[in-house]
Each structure stands twice: as structure tokens, then as C-alpha cells.
C-alpha positions as CSV (number, residue, x, y, z in Angstrom):
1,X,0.0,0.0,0.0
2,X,1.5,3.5,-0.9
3,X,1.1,4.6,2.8
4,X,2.5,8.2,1.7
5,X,-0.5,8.8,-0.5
6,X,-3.0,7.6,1.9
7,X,-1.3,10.1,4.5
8,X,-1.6,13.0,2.1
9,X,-4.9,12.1,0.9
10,X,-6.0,12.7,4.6
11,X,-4.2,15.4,5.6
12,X,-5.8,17.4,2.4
13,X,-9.3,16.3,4.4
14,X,-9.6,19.4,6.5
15,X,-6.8,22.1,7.3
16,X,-7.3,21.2,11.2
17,X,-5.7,17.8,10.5
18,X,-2.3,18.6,11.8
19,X,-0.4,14.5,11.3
20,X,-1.1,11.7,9.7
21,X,1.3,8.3,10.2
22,X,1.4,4.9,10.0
23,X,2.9,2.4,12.1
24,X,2.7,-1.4,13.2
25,X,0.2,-2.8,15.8
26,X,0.4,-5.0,18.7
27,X,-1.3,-7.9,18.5
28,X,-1.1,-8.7,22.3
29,X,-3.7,-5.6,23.1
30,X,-6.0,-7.0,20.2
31,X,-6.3,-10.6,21.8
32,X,-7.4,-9.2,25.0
33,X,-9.9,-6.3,24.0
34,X,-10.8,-7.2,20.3
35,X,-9.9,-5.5,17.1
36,X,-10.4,-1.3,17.7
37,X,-12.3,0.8,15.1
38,X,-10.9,4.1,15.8
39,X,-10.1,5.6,19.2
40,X,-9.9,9.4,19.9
41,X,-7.6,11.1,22.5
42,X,-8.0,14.6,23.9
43,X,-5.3,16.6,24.8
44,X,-4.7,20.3,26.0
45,X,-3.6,21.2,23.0
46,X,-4.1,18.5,20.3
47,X,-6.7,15.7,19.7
48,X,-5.3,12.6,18.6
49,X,-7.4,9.6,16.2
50,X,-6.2,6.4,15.8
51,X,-7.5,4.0,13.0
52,X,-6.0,0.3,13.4
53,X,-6.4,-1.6,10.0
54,X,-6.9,-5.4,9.3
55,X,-3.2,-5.8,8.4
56,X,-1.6,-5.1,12.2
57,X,-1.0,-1.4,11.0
58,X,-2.1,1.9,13.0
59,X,-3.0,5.7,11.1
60,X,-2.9,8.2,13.9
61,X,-4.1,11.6,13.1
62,X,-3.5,14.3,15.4
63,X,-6.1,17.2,15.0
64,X,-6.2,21.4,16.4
65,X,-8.7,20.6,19.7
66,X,-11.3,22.9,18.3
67,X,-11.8,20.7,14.6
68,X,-15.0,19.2,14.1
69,X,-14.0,15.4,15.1
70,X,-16.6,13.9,14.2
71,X,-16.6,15.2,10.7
72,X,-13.1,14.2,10.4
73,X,-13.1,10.6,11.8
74,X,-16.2,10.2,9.1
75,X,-14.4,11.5,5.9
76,X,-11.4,9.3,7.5
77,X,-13.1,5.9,7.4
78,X,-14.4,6.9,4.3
79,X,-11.3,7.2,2.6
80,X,-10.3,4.6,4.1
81,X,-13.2,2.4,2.6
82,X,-12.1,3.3,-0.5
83,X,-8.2,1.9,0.2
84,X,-7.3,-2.0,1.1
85,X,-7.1,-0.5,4.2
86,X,-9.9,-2.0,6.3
87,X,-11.9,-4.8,6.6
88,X,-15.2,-3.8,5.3
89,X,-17.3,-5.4,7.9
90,X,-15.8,-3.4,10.7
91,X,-15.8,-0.4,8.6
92,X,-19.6,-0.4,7.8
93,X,-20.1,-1.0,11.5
94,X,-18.2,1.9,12.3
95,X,-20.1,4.3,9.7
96,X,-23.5,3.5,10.7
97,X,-22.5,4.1,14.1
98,X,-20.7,7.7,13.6
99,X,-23.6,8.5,11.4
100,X,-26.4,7.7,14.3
101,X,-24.1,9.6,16.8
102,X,-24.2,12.6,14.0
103,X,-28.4,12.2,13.8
């Protein structure tokens, strides 16, 4: 996967996204708690998203604190659906529940 692409094609998502990386994922978290859909941290001074993918790899995406999160983690997983990213069950999961929380 051209990992530099996928950064910069979500970095260009909203002007508050401040990083974008990739790195490797522990499997021994994901046998005790299951595989993650996306995880959000708040900070003084940043936000940081996480995105773990079905091929033990981790986006994180650190955000300004005032961005519109939930607007950002959807357009995320979108673009992500469109990459071999993710596995699609756990994306579509993940959609229809951001999209309830937006509703």
C-alpha cells in the first residue's frame, strides 16, 4: 500500500488535521480487548485519532482541539473504505454508528 499517499490524501481532508502516520500494531492488546475501530484522544492542546487496520498497522491523526471530530473521523473511514485499508465489515459498523451519533 502506498502509505505516503494515503497520509496525504488525509491530511488534504480538513486544514485542522495537523499528522497523519502509520505504524505497526500489537497484536497482544488486540487478543485481550478485540480488534479497535478508531479511538480518539483529547489533549490540551491536540486531539489525537487512531484507525487500526486489518493488516496489524495503526493511522494516527492528530487534530487542532477545536476541529469538528466527528466530521473528520467520518471522511477518515471513508477514505479509508475506498483503500485496502480495512476490513469492510468493521468499517460499515463503524459508519453506521458515527452516522447515528451525527443524527
Amino acid at each position: 500500500m502506498d502509505f505516503e499517499r494515503l497520509n496525504k490524501d488525509i491530511l488534504d481532508l480538513d486544514t485542522k488535521i495537523r499528522f497523519v502516520g502509520v505504524c505497526d500494531e500489537s497484536d497482544a492488546l488486540t487478543t485481550k480487548v478485540g480488534r479497535g475501530r478508531y479511538a480518539m484522544a483529547e489533549y490540551e492542546k491536540i486531539n489525537r485519532l487512531t484507525f487500526p487496520s486489518s493488516a496489524d498497522h495503526v493511522m494516527l491523526a492528530k487534530t487542532e482541539v477545536n476541529a469538528n471530530h466527528m466530521e473528520i473521523i467520518i471522511n477518515i473511514l471513508k477514505r479509508l473504505e475506498n483503500s485496502i485499508w480495512r476490513d469492510e465489515s468493521i468499517l460499515s459498523t463503524v459508519l453506521r454508528f458515527s452516522f447515528e451519533k451525527l443524527g
